[in-house]
BAMAR-830892 format. One record per residue (C-alpha): residue number from 0; residue in one letter; y, z, x. Coordinates in Angstrom, 2 decimals, padded with zeros to 5 digits, always signed. Layout:
# BAMAR-830892
<NUM a <Y Z X>>
...
***
This chain:
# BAMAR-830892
<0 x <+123.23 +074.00 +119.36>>
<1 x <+126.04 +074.24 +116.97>>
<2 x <+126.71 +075.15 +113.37>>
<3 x <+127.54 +071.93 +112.81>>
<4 x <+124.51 +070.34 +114.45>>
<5 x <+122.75 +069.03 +111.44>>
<6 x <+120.20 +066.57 +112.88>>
<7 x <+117.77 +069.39 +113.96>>
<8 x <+114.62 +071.21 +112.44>>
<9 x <+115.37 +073.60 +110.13>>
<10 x <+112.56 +075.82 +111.07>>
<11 x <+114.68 +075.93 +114.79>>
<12 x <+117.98 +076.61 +113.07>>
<13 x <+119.35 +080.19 +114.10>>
<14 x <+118.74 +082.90 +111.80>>
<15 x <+121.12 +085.75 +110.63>>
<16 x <+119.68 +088.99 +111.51>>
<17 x <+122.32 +090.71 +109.55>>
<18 x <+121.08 +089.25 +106.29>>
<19 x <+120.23 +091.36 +103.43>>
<20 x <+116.39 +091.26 +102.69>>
<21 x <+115.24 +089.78 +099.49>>
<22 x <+111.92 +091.61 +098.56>>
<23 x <+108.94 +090.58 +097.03>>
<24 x <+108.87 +093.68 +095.03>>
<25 x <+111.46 +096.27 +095.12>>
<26 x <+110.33 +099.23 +092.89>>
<27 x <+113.20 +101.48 +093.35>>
<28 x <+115.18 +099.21 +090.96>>
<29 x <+112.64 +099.67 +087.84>>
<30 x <+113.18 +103.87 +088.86>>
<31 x <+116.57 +104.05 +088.81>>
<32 x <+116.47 +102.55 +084.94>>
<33 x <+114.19 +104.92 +084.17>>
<34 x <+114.39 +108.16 +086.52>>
<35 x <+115.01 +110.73 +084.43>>
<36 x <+112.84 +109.67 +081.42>>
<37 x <+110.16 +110.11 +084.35>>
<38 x <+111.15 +112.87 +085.64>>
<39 x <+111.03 +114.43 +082.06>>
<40 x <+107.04 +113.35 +081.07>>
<41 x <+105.93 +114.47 +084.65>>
<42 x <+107.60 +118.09 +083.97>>
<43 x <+106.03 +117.86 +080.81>>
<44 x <+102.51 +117.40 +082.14>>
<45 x <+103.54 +120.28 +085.28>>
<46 x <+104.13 +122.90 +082.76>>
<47 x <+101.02 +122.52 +080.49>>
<48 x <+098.97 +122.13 +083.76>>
<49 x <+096.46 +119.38 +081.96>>
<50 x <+096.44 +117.12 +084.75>>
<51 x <+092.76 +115.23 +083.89>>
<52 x <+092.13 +113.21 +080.77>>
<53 x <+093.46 +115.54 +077.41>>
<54 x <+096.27 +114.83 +075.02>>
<55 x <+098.37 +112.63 +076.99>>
<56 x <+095.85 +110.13 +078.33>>
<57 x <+094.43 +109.79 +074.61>>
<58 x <+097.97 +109.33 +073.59>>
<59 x <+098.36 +106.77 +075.93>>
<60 x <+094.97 +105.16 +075.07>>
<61 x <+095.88 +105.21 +071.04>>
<62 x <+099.32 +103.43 +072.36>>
<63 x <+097.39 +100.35 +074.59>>
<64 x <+094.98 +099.62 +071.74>>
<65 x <+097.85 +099.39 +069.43>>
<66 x <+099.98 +097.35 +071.75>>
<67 x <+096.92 +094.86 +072.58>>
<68 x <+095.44 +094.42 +069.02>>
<69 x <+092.11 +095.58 +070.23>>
<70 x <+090.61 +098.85 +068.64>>
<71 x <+089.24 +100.72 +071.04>>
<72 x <+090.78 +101.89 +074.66>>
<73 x <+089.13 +103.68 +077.57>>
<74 x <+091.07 +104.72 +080.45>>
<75 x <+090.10 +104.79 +084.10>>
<76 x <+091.02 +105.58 +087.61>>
<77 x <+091.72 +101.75 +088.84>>
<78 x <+091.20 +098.33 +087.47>>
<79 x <+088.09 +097.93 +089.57>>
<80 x <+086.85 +100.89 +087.57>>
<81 x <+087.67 +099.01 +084.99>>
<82 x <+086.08 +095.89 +085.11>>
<83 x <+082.49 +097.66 +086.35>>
<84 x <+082.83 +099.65 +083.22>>
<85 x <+083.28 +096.76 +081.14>>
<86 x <+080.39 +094.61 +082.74>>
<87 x <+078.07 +097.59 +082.94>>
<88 x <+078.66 +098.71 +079.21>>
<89 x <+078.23 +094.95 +077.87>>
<90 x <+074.94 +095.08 +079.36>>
<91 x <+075.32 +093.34 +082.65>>
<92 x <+072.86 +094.78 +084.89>>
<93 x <+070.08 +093.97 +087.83>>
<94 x <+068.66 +090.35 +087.83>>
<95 x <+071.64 +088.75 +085.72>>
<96 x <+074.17 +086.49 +086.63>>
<97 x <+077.98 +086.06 +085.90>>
<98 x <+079.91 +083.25 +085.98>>
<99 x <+083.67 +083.76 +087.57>>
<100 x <+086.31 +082.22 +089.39>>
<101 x <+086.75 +082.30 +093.38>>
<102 x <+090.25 +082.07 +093.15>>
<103 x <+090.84 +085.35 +092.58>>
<104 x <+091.63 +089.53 +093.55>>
<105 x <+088.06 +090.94 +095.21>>
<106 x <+087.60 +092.84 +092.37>>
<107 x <+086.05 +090.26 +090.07>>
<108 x <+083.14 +089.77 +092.06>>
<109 x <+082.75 +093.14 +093.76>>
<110 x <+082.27 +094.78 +090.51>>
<111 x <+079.88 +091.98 +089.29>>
<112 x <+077.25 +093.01 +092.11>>
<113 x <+078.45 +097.02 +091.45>>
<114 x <+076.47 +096.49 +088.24>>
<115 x <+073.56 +094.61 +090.51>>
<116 x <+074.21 +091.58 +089.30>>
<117 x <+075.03 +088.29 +091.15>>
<118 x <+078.37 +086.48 +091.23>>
<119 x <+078.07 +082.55 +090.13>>
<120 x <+081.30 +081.14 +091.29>>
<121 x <+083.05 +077.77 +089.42>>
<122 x <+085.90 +076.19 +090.65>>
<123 x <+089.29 +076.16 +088.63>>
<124 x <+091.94 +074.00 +086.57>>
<125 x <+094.42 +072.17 +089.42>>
<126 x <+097.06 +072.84 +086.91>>
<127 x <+097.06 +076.71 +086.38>>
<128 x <+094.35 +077.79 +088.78>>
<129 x <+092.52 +079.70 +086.14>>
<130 x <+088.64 +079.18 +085.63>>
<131 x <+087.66 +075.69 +084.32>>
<132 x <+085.57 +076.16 +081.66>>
<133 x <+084.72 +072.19 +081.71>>
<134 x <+082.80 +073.22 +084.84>>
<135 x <+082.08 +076.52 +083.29>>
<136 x <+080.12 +073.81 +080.76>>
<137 x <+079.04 +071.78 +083.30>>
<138 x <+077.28 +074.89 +084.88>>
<139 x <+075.39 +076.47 +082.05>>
<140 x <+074.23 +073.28 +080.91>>
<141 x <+072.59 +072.51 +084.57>>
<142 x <+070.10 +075.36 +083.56>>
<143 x <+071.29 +078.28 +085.78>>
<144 x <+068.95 +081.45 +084.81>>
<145 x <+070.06 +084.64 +082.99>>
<146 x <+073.65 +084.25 +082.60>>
<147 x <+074.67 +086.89 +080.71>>
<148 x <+078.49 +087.00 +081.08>>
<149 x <+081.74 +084.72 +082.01>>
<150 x <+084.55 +086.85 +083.31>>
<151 x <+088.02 +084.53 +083.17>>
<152 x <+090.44 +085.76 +085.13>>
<153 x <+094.06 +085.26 +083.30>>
<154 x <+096.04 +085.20 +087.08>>
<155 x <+099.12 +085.23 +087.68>>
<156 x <+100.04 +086.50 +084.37>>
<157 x <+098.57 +083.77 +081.92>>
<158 x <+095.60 +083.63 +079.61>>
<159 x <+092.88 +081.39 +080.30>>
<160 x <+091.91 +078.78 +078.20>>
<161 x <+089.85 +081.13 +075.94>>
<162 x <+089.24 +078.64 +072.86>>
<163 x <+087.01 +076.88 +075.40>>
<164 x <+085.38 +079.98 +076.63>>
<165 x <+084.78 +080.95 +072.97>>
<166 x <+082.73 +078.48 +071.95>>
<167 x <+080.83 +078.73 +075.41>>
<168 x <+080.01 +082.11 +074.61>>
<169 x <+079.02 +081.19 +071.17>>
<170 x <+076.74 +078.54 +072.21>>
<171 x <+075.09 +080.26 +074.92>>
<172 x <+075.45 +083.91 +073.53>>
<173 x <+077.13 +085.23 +076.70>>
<174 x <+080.04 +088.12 +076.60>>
<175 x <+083.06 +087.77 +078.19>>
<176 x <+084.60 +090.06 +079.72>>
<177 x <+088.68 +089.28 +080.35>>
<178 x <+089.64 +090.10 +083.89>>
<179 x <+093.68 +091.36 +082.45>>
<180 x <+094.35 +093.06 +085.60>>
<181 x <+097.68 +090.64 +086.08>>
<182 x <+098.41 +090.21 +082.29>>
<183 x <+099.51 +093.15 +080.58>>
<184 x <+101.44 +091.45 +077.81>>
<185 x <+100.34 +088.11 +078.29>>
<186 x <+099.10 +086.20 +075.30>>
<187 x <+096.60 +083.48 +073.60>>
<188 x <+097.89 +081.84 +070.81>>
<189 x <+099.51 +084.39 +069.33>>
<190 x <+096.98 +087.37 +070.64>>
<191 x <+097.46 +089.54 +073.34>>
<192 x <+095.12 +089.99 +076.70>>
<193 x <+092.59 +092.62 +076.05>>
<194 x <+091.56 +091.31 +072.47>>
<195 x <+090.49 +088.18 +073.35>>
<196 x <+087.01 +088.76 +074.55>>
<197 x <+084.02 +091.09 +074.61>>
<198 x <+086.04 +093.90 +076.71>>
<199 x <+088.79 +093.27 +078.87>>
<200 x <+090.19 +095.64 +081.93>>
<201 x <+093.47 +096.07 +082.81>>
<202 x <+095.01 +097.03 +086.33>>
<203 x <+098.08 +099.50 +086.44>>
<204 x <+098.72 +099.12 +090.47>>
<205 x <+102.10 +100.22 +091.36>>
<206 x <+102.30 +096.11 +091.88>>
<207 x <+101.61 +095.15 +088.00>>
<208 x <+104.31 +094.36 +085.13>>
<209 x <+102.87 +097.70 +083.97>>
<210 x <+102.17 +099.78 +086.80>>
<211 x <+101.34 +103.64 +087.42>>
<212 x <+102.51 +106.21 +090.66>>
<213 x <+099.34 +105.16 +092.04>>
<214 x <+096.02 +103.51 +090.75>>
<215 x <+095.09 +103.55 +087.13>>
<216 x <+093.11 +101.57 +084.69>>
<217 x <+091.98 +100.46 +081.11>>
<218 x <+089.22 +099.02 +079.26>>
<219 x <+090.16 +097.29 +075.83>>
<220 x <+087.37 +096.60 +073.35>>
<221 x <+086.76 +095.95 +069.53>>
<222 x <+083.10 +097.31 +070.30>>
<223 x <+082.93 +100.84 +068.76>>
<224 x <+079.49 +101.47 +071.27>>
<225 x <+080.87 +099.88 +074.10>>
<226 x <+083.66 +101.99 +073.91>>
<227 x <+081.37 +104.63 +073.82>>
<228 x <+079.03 +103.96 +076.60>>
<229 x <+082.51 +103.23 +079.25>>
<230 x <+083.55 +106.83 +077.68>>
<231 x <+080.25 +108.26 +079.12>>
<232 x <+079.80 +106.50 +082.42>>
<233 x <+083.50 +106.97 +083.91>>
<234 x <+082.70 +110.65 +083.37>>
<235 x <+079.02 +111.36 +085.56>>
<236 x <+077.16 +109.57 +082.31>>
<237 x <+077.83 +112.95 +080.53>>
<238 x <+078.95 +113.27 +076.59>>
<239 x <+078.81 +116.77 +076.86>>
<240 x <+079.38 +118.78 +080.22>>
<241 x <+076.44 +119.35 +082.40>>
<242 x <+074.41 +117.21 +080.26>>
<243 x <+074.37 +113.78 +081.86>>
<244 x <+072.10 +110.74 +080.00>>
<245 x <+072.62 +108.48 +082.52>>
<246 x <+074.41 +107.99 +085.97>>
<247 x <+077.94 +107.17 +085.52>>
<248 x <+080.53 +107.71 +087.84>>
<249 x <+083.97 +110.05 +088.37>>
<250 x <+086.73 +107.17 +087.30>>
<251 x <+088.84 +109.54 +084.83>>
<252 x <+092.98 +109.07 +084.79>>
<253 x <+095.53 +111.51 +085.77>>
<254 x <+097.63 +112.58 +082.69>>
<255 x <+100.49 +112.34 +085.06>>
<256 x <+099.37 +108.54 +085.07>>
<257 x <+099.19 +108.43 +081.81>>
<258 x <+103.02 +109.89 +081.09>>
<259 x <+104.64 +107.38 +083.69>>
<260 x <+102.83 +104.75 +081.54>>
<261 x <+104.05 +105.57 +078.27>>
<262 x <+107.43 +105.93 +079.82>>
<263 x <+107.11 +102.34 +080.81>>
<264 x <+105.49 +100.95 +077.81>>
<265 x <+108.47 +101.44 +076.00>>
<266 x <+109.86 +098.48 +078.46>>
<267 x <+107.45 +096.18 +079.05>>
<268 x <+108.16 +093.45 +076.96>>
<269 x <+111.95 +093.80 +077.81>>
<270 x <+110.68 +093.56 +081.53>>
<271 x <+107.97 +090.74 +080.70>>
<272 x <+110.80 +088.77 +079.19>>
<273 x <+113.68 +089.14 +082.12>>
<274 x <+110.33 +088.35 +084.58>>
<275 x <+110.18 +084.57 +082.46>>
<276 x <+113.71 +083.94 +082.42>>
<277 x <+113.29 +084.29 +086.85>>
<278 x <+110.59 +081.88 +086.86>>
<279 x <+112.97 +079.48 +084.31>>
<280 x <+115.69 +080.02 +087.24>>
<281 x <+113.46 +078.82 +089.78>>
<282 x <+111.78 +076.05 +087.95>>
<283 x <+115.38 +075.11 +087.35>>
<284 x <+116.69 +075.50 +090.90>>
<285 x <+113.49 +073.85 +092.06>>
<286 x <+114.22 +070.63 +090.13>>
<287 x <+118.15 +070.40 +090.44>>
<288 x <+117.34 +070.74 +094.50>>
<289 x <+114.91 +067.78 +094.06>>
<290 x <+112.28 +069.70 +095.64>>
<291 x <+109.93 +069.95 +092.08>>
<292 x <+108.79 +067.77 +089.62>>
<293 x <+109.20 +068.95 +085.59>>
<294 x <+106.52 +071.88 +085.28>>
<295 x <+103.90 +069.84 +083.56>>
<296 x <+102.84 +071.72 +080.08>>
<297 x <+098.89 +070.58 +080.30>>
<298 x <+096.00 +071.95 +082.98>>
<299 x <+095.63 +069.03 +084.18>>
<300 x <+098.49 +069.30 +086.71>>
<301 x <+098.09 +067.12 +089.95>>
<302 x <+099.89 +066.75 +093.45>>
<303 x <+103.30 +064.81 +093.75>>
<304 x <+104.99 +063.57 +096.42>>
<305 x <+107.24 +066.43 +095.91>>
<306 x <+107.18 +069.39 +098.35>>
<307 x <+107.00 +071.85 +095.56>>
<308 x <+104.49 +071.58 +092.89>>
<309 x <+105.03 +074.15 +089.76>>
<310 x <+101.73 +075.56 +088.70>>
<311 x <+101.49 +074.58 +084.73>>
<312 x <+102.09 +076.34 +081.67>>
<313 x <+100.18 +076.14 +078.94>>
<314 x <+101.99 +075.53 +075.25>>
<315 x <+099.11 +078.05 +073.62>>
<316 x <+100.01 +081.00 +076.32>>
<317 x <+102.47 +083.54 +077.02>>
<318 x <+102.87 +083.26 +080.58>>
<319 x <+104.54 +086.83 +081.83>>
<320 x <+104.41 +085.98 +085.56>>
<321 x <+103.16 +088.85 +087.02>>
<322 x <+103.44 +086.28 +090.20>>
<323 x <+105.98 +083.45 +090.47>>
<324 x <+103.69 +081.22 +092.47>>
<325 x <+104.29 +077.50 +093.61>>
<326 x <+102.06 +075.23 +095.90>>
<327 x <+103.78 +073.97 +099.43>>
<328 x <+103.40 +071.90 +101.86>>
<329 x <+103.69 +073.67 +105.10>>
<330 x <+102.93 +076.82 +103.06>>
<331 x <+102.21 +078.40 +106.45>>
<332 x <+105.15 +077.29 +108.29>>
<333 x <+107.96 +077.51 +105.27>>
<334 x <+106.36 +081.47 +104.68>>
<335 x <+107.24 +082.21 +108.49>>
<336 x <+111.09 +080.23 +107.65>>
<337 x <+111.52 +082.72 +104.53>>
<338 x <+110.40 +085.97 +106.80>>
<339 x <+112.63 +085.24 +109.69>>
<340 x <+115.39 +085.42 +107.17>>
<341 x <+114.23 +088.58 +105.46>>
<342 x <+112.83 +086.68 +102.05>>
<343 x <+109.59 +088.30 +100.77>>
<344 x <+106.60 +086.40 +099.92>>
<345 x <+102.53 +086.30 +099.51>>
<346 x <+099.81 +084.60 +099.74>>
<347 x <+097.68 +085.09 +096.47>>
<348 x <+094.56 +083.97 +098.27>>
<349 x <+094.26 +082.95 +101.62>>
<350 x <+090.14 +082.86 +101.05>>
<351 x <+088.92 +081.86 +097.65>>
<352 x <+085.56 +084.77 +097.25>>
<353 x <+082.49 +082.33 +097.89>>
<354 x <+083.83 +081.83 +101.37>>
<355 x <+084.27 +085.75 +101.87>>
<356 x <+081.55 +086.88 +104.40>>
<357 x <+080.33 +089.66 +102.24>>
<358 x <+079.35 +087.09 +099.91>>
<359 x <+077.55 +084.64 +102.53>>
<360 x <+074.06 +085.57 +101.11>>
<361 x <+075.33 +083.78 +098.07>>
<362 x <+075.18 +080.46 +099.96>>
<363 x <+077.68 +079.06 +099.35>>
<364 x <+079.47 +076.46 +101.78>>
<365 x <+083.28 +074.78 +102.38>>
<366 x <+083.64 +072.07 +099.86>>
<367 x <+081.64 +073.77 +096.95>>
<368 x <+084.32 +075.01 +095.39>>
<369 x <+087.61 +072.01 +096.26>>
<370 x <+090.22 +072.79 +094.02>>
<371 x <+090.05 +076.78 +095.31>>
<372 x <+089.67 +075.72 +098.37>>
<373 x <+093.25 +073.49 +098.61>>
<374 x <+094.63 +076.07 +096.60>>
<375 x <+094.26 +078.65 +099.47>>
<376 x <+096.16 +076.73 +101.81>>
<377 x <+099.30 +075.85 +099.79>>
<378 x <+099.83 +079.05 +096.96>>
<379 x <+102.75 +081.21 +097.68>>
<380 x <+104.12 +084.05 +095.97>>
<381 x <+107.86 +084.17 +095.91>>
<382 x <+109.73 +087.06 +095.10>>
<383 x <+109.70 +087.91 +091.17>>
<384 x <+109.89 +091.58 +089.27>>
<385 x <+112.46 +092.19 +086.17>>
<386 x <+115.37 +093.04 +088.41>>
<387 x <+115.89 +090.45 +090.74>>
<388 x <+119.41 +089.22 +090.73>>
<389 x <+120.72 +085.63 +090.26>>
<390 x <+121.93 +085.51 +093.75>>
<391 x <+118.85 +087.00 +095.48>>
<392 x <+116.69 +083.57 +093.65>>
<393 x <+119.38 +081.46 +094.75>>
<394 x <+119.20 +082.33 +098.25>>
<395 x <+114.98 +081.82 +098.23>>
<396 x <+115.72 +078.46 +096.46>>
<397 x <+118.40 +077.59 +099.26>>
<398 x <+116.01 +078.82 +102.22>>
<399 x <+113.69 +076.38 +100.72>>
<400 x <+115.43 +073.41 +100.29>>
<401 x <+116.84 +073.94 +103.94>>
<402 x <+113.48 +074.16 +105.31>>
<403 x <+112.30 +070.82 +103.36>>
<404 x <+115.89 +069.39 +104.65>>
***
């Protein structure tokens, strides 16, 4: 076979082993912008030697209240840690219920049944993948028992559709409890994730826009006693040392944590920004290659005959694309074409939750749940983070329209 054999496979096309990888994530780049302002607010927290909770962390609380709109912020260890504490201070307990999405990180339902409750999976929009809260409707209205909280996930980086899931809470006096681990940034009609619901919990993975030297987490409430009671349990249940009301847990953040945060705070927009204008390159790239149809601006986004279809984007959202993700055909197939040619990418989930094993006592079957279901089999993840050149996208966007060639 020669270079300028053309009528062959593309996936049996030789590949250049010399070529420069293109990563998913490359984290050195954000460090070297920012090394030495680093460097300085670790020092900082060296020299004082308060390493747990203190002056920093609250600083950093104060600052992530202010930034989100909401009034009160509680810092954890992870954003599991934070989503239990949100659920378990709300009141979600033994014997309820709360509704979710499948389509989703394992931490949505795992800390649902953390608090002894049981997860009630509904399946999602086609368009953005987030939790349809039509069939959120659809489900409370079928008279499922003690329901006492919706948790919509905003994934990938953009809000839910939280007018709807307003006036379902208000109707059926439910919390809800906003599942920001991907949306730090990301906003609803003018107001930021983490002041949109009951409580919200944030992520700070090294993987997120806003990310820590390790795990970290937040809990964002305008609740003055919920604040309160996630203060208490992610410290042993204990307002005052040795004196413990009720049994909480050890989910405290590192002030070191805490310092590389407010480092990056100062950039997150900036870096939310440059992270839209790579998935406006791609949607662009996607289109001129005649691989994409126009990203469609409702939910209501269906299949075309195109081998690319461009999640939607909804007009009342800030979308800050914590993942760049597209549906493929021959997701499985194109993935291994990108890897054989060094181009990083992920599958953001392979197995929607209510077909997870751990959660067969739940009952649930294949076909419950359709439009999670076909979503596992075509979502990929290509590569997308605030420094990713021009030339790196152009390469994914060529790989791709060679492999559809």
């Amino acid at each position: 076979m020669t270079k300028t054999d053309t009528n062959v496979d593309a996936t049996q096309r030789p590949v250049a082993s010399d070529a420069v990888p293109v990563p998913l994530l490359d984290l050195r780049r954000q460090y070297a912008t920012i090394r030495e302002d680093v460097q300085k607010a670790i020092d900082h927290i060296c020299e004082t030697q308060h390493l747990v909770l203190g002056d920093e962390v609250a600083s950093f609380e104060r600052e992530v209240a202010q930034y989100t709109g909401a009034a009160e912020c509680v810092s954890c260890a992870s954003g599991t840690d934070a989503l239990w504490l949100a659920l378990a201070a709300a009141g979600v307990g033994p014997g309820d219920a709360v509704i979710t999405t499948p389509f989703t990180f394992f931490a949505s339902a795992s800390t649902i049944v953390r608090c002894g409750a049981k997860p009630l999976f509904v399946d999602v929009e086609p368009g953005t993948l987030n939790l349809d809260p039509v069939k959120v409707r659809e489900k409370l209205d079928s008279g499922v028992s003690r329901v006492k909280a919706i948790m919509p996930v905003h994934l990938y980086g953009q809000a839910a559709c939280m007018d709807a899931f307003d006036d379902i809470a208000r109707d059926y006096k439910l919390s809800i409890i906003e599942d920001a681990a991907q949306a730090f940034g990301s906003t609803w009609r003018g107001k930021r994730a983490g002041s949109l619901g009951t409580a919200a919990g944030f992520s700070f993975y090294p993987t997120k826009n806003l990310s820590a030297f390790g795990d970290g987490g937040c809990v964002t409430t305008n609740d003055a006693t919920i604040a309160a009671h996630m203060r208490r349990l992610r410290n042993h249940g204990s307002d005052r040392r040795y004196y413990h009301e009720e049994i909480g847990w050890n989910s405290r953040l590192d002030a070191i944590q805490a310092a590389v945060l407010r480092v990056k705070m100062k950039h997150i927009d900036q870096w939310n920004e440059r992270r839209r204008a790579v998935a406006t390159l791609y949607d662009r790239l996607f289109q001129e290659a005649g691989l994409a149809d126009t990203r469609p601006d409702t939910s209501i986004g269906t299949p075309t005959d195109k081998p690319v279809w461009l999640l939607s984007t909804l007009p009342q959202a800030t979308h800050i694309f914590h993942q760049y993700v597209v549906r493929a055909s021959r997701r499985d197939e194109l993935r291994k074409f990108l890897a054989d040619r060094r181009i990083g990418s992920e599958i953001y989930y392979p197995v929607p939750l209510h077909l997870q094993q751990c959660f067969g006592y739940l009952g649930y079957s294949t076909g419950d749940l359709p439009v999670s279901e076909s979503a596992a089999k075509d979502v990929l993840a290509l590569p997308c983070f605030p420094e990713l050149h021009e030339d790196e996208q152009r390469r994914v966007a060529q790989a791709i329209a060679e492999f559809y060639s």
